[in-house]
C-alpha positions, 0 to 999 in steps of 0.5 A: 263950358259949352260952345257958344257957336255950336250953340248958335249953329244949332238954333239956326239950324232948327228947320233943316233938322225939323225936314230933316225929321220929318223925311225920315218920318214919312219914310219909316224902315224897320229893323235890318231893312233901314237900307234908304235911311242908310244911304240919306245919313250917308249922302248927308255926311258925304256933304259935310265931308265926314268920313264913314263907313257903312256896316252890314247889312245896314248902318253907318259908322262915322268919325270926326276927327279933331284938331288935337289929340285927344280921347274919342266919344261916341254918340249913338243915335238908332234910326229903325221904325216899327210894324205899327200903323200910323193913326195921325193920318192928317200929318203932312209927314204921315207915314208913307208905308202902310202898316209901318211908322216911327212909333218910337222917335228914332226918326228924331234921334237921326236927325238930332244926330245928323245935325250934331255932327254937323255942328261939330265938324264945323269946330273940328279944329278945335276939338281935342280928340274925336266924334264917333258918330254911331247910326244904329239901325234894328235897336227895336229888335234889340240886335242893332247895338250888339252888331255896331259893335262886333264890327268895330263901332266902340274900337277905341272909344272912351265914352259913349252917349246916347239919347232917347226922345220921351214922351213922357217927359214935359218937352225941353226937359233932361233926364240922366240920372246915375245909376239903373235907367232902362231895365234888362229885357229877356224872353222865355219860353215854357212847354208843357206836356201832358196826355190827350184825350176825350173831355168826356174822360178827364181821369184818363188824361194829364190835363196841361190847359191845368197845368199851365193855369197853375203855372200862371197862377203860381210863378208871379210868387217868384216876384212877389216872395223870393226876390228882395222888394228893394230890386224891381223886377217884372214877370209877365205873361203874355201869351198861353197856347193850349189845347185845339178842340172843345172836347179834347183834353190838352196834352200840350201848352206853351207859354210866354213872357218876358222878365224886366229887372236892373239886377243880374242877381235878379236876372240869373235869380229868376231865370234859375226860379223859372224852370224849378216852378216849371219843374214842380208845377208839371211833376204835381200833375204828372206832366214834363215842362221844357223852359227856354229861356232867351237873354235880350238886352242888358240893363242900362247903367249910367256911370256916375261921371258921364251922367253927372255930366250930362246934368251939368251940359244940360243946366248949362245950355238950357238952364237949371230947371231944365234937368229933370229926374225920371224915374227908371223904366222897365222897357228894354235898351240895346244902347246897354251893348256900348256900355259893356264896352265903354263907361257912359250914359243914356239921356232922356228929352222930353217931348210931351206937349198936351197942347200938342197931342205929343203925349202918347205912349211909345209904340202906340199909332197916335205917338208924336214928338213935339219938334221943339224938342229936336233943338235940345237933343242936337245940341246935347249931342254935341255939347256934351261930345265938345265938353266931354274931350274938354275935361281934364279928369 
């Protein structure tokens, strides 16, 4: 089922994509601002004569096209970093920009991607049917995907796969697992007003620093008492403005947060719960509440066929116990755009290695991958592109 060559290709290429990594490490840029990535997966493809085009502002779209007719499969691979600061200061690759790193490995998917394709061009004769190859840029701000795709990046496109480097996950395993994956992402927003006024004279005022702690205090019953237990969900708190003085009586608040689920039954349940808490909370004290809420990204859903594939690729290319069962998690994925638009699924890879300090969270200073991983998400990439328009479905 896979392609030995492709295979062998791969392994010999291992320190170019380790350089290749290790560039796009030290050079980080964030979401909307990946212009000098852009241009270095353009000169890369410009090498191996793959045709592409660029998007707006930033990102790249390109095509393999095979030898024989045939259907197209996409392969995405993001490539923006994050405002964090880099911790692994002693790292010959270290972030070269202060205050920005790949805290997220998208720097790897790149340089997976970028190897993979050139794996694939190398056998395009041989393909029945054609690699789109999709570098994503501003995956962190979740607008990335949604933006590919409005200019033309899943036109034509039968199947679409993606890969996220995991930290998580003991390194050169694979996860792709059918069904929920990533979780929907969304961010609300509730405003309460009240009437100001002297502290001294609380009985003349609409308090909102109370109206708001009964709010917070209250609305985890959404989660806890209305949603069937069988459905995750998260609703999280993460910032409350109230108040300006010590002796002042608030008369406005804001809070934020965000709610993670897989459902949409969930998701509209919880969007519709939000602003009847907020309703009632605010007319117990007398206060007017203001609820906006702002849906992110969709849940990640991998289709059956596609992931089960991928468990086969994978059990064939690196053998059995290399497949692995991760458990969903309630981050948040823009690779759900794609899936709108085709059937397909998300791998993880694992990259924690303790002997390695590859085990941090992602988005935390310290995160690094362990690079023996790169090899088995470039050839995942290509063989399950190769195996993909190889099935006779």
């Amino acid at each position: 089922m896979i392609h030995e060559k492709m295979k062998e290709a791969i392994q010999t290429y291992s320190e170019e994509l380790t350089q290749l990594r290790r560039k796009l490490h030290s050079e980080p840029e964030v979401s909307w601002e990946e212009f000098k990535t852009t241009q270095f997966v353009c000169e890369y493809l410009d090498d191996l004569g793959i045709s592409y085009r660029k998007t707006e502002p930033t990102g790249v779209i390109a095509e393999i096209q095979g030898g024989r007719p045939g259907k197209t499969v996409a392969l995405r691979g993001d490539m923006d970093a994050l405002q964090v600061e880099e911790l692994n200061k002693d790292l010959p690759y270290a972030s070269k920009v202060d205050g920005k790193m790949h805290a997220c490995g998208h720097d790897s998917h790149t340089a997976m991607l970028m190897i993979a394709a050139k794996a694939l061009n190398e056998i395009k004769e041989e393909l029945p049917g054609n690699v789109r190859l999709l570098f994503q840029p501003a995956e962190e701000v979740a607008e990335g995907a949604k933006v590919m795709v409005e200019q033309g990046a899943m036109a034509g496109v039968d199947n679409v796969f993606g890969i996220h480097i995991w930290s998580q996950m003991p390194t050169h395993k694979v996860s792709c697992t059918p069904g929920p994956s990533f979780a929907s992402a969304d961010l609300f927003k509730v405003t309460f007003k009240g009437r100001g006024g002297h502290g001294a004279m609380p009985h003349a005022c609409i308090d909102t620093a109370i109206v708001a702690s009964s709010f917070v205090m209250n609305v985890q019953t959404v989660v806890s008492r209305t949603i069937d237990a069988q459905h995750p969900a998260v609703l999280t708190i993460g910032k409350m403005v109230v108040g300006t003085r010590f002796n002042v009586i608030a008369e406005n608040a804001v809070i934020e947060g965000t709610v993670r689920c897989f459902h949409p039954e969930t998701r509209d349940h919880i969007e519709t719960q939000l602003q009847h808490y907020a309703d009632q909370v605010a007319a117990l004290y007398g206060a007017t509440a203001k609820v906006e809420y702002i849906r992110g990204t969709q849940a990640v859903i991998n289709d059956e066929y596609s992931a089960t594939l991928v468990q086969k690729v994978a059990a064939e290319a690196f053998g059995e116990d290399v497949v692995y069962n991760e458990k969903p998690t309630m981050g948040g994925e823009d690779f759900s755009e794609y899936l709108t638009r085709a059937p397909g699924s998300f791998a993880l890879v694992g990259s924690g290695n303790p002997e390695k300090d590859t085990e941090w969270a992602h988005h935390h200073g310290k995160f690094n991958i362990d690079e023996d991983a790169l090899t088995t998400g470039a050839e995942l990439y290509a063989q399950y592109a190769w195996v993909y328009l190889n099935q006779e479905r």
